[in-house]
N, C-alpha and C positions, 0 to 999 in steps of 0.2 A: 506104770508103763506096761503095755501088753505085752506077751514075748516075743510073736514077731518084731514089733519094732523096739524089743530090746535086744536081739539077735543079731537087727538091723546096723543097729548101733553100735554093739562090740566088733560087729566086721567093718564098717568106716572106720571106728577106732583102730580097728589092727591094722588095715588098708595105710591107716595116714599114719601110723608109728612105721611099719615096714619101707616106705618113700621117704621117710625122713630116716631110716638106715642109712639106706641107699643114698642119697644127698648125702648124708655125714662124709659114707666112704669115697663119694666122689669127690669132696672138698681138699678131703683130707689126700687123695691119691692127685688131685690137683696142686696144692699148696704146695708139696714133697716134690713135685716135678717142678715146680718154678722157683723155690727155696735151694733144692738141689739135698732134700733130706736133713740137713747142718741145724738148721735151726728149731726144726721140731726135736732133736735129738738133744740138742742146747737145753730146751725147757725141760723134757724129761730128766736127765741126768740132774738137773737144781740148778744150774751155772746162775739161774737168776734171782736166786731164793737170797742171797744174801747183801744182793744190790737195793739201795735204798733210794727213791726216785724225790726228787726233790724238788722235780722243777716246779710241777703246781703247787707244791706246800712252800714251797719259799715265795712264789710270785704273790702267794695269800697273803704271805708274810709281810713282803714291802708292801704292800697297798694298806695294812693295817695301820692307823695313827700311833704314834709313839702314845707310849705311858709313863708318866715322869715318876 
């Protein structure tokens, strides 16, 4: 690749990682306003690391044929 259009290239790249900051922190300063902060504070702290979710592995479960 020539260096202008490899110059080109790492400035779109920076261009489009720096608007995807920017979207992260609006999601994120959105989500906290409609949650009310509680729930992103829930996942950091762990509250959910030790909950085991079972509804899809059990619905696997009964659809499976018994095995005698």
């Amino acid at each position: 690749m020539a260096e202008p259009a490899k110059k080109a290239a790492q400035q779109v790249a920076q261009q489009t990682e720096d608007r995807l900051e920017h979207l992260a922190d609006t999601v994120r300063e959105k989500f906290d306003k409609v949650t009310g902060e509680s729930f992103r504070d829930r996942i950091t702290d762990g509250r959910f690391i030790d909950q085991v979710d079972h509804g899809v592995d059990q619905g696997r479960a009964e659809t499976r044929p018994k095995q005698d």
